[in-house]
C-alpha positions in Angstrom: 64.9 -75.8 40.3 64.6 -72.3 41.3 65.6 -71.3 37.8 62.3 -73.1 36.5 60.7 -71.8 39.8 61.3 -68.0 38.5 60.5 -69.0 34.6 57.4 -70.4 35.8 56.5 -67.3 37.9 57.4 -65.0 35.1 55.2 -66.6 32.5 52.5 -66.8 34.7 52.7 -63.4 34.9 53.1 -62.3 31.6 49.5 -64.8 31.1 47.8 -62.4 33.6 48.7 -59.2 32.3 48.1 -60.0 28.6 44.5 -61.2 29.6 43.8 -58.6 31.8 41.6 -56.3 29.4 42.7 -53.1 28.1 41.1 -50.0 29.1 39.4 -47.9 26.4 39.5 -44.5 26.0 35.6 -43.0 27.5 33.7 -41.3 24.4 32.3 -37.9 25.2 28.9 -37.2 24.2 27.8 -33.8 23.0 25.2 -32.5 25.4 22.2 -32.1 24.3 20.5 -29.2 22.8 18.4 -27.0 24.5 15.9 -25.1 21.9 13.6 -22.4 22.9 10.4 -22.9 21.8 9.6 -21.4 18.2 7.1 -17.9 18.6 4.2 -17.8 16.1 5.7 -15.2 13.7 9.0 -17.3 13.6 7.3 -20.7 12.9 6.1 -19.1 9.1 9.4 -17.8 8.8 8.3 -14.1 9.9 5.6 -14.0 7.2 2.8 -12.5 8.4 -0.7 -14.0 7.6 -4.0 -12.8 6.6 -7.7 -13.5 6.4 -10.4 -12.2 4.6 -14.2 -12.8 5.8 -16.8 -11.0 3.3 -19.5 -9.5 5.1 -23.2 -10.2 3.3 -25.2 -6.7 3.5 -28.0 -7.8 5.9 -25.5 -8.9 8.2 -23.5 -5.2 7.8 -25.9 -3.2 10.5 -25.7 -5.9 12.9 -21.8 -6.3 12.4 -21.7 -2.2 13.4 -23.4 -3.0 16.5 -21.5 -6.2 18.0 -18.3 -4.7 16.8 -17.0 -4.2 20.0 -17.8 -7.9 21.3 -16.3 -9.4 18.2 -13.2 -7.2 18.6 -12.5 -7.7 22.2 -12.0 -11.6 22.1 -10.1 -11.2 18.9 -7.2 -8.8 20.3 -7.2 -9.3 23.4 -7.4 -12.8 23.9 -6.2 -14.4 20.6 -3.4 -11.8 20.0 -5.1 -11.2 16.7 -5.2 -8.0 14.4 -8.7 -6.8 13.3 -10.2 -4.2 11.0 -13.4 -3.7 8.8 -12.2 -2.9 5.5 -15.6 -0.2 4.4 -14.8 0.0 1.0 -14.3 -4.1 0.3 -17.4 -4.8 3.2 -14.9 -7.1 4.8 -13.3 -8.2 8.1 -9.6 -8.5 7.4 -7.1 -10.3 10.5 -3.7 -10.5 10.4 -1.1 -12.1 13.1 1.2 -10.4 15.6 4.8 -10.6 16.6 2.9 -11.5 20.1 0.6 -14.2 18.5 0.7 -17.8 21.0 -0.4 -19.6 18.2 -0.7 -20.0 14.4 -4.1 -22.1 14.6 -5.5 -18.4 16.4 -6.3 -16.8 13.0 -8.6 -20.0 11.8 -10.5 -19.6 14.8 -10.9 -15.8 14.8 -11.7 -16.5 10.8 -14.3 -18.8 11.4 -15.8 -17.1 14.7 -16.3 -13.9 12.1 -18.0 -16.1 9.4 -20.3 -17.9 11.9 -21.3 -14.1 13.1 -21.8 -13.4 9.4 -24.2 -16.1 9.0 -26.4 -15.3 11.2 -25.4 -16.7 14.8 -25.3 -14.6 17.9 -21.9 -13.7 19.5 -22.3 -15.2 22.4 -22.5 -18.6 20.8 -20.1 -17.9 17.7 -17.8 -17.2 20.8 -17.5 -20.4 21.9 -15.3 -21.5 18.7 -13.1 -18.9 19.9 -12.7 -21.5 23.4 -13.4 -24.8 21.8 -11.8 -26.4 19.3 -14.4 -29.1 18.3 -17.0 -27.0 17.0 -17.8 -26.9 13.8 -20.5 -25.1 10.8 -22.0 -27.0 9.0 -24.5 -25.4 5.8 -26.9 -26.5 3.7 -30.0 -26.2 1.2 -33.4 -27.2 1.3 -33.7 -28.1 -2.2 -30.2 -30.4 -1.5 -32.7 -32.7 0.5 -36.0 -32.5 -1.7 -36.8 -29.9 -4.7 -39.5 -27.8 -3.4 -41.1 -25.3 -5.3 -43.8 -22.2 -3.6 -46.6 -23.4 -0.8 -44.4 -26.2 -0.8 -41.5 -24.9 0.4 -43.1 -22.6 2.0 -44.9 -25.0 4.5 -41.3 -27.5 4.8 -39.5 -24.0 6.1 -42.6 -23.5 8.5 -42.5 -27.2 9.8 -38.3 -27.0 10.5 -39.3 -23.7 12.7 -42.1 -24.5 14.3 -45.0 -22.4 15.6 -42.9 -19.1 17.3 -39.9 -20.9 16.8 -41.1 -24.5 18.9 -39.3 -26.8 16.7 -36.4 -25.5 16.1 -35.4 -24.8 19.7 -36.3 -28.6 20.4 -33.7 -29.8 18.1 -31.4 -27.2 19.3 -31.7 -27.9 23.3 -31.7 -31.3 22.4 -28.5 -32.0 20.4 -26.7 -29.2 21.8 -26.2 -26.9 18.4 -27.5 -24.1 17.0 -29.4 -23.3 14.1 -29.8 -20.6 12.1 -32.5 -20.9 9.0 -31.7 -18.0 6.6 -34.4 -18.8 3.6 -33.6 -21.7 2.1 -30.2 -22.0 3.8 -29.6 -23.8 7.0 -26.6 -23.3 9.2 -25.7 -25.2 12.0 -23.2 -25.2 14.9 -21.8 -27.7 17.2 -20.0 -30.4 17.3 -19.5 -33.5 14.6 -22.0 -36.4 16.0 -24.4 -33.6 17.4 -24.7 -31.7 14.1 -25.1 -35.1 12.3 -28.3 -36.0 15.0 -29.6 -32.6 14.1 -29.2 -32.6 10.4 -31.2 -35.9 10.5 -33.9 -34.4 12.1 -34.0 -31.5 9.5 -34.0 -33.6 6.8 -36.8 -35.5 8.6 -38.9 -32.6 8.8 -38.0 -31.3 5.1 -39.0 -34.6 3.6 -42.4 -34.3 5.3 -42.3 -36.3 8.7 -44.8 -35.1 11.0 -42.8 -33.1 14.0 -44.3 -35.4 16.9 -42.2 -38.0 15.2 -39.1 -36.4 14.8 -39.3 -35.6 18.6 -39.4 -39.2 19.3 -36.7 -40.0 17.3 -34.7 -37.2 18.6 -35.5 -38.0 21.9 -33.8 -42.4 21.8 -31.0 -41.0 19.9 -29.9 -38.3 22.4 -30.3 -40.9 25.2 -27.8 -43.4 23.3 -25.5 -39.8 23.1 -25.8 -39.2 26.6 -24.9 -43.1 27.2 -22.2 -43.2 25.1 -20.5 -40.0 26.8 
């Protein structure tokens, strides 16, 4: 009996340890790695880039004279390289090794071409801070062919008398306009510049500007309700 007795024991035994799980090995994990974050020169593999911005000549005298407020923002702030090229009649920027960010030189490119096409620096600036502005160009004779008096009288009813009209649209939809000839520049952002290109078209196609005020005026109200 106490033969069994230990066999029994023994075999119990032997059940519990071979059921008992087996203990696996922990797995070591590599840590995790810590990148710094890329500079500007490094991220296009230490290429430096450029941009060219023609300057038209009626815009040269008044380039001369801002040159110090364009250059300021431009290498000071944005870390970008600036020159005016005399013999090309162009401003050429180029990144630095101390550049924050790629996207810098787009900005400074376009800030330089909205000067150039007629805005003032203190509201070409604002692309410089922004990054949903936009410029937006385009030609009377895109909207309707007009030909002497005739488009002589559809530029004078887009500027109003001493400029009425045209700072009504602009106060309204929050852009700004420039009308160069036949040319019309505009600068804002998407939806406003598509508010105030509907009311220039207006006006070019001949709607009295009483009208386009109206207009202007429910449209800037559902804007102002949407926002």
């Amino acid at each position: 009996m106490q033969n069994l007795s230990t066999e029994s024991g023994a075999t119990a035994m032997d059940v519990e340890t071979s059921a008992a799980p087996s203990r696996q090995p922990s797995v070591q994990f590599a840590k995790k790695p810590n990148f710094r974050p890329l500079k500007a020169h490094e991220i296009s593999d230490g290429q430096i880039q450029f941009r060219k911005i023609p300057v038209p000549p009626h815009r040269y005298t008044p380039l001369k004279k801002a040159w110090l407020e364009i250059y300021t923002p431009i290498y000071d702030e944005m870390k970008i390289d600036i020159r005016m090229n005399l013999k090309a009649r162009r401003v050429e920027l180029k990144t630095r090794r101390d550049t924050p960010d790629v996207s810098n030189l787009q900005k400074c490119a376009d800030f330089v071409h909205a000067f150039t096409l007629g805005f003032d620096v203190i509201d070409a600036v604002a692309m410089l801070r922004m990054d949903e502005l936009y410029v937006e160009s385009f030609e009377i004779k895109d909207v309707k062919t007009l030909k002497g008096e005739h488009l002589s009288r559809a530029i004078g009813r887009l500027s109003g008398k001493g400029g009425k009209t045209k700072f009504a649209i602009e106060n309204a939809t929050r852009t700004r306009i420039v009308i160069a000839e036949t040319k019309i520049h505009m600068l804002g952002s998407f939806a406003n510049i598509k508010v105030a290109r509907d009311s220039l078209c207006s006006l070019i196609l001949g709607s009295p500007a009483a009208k386009v005020y109206s207009k202007l005026r429910s449209v800037t109200a559902r804007l102002a309700e949407r926002f």
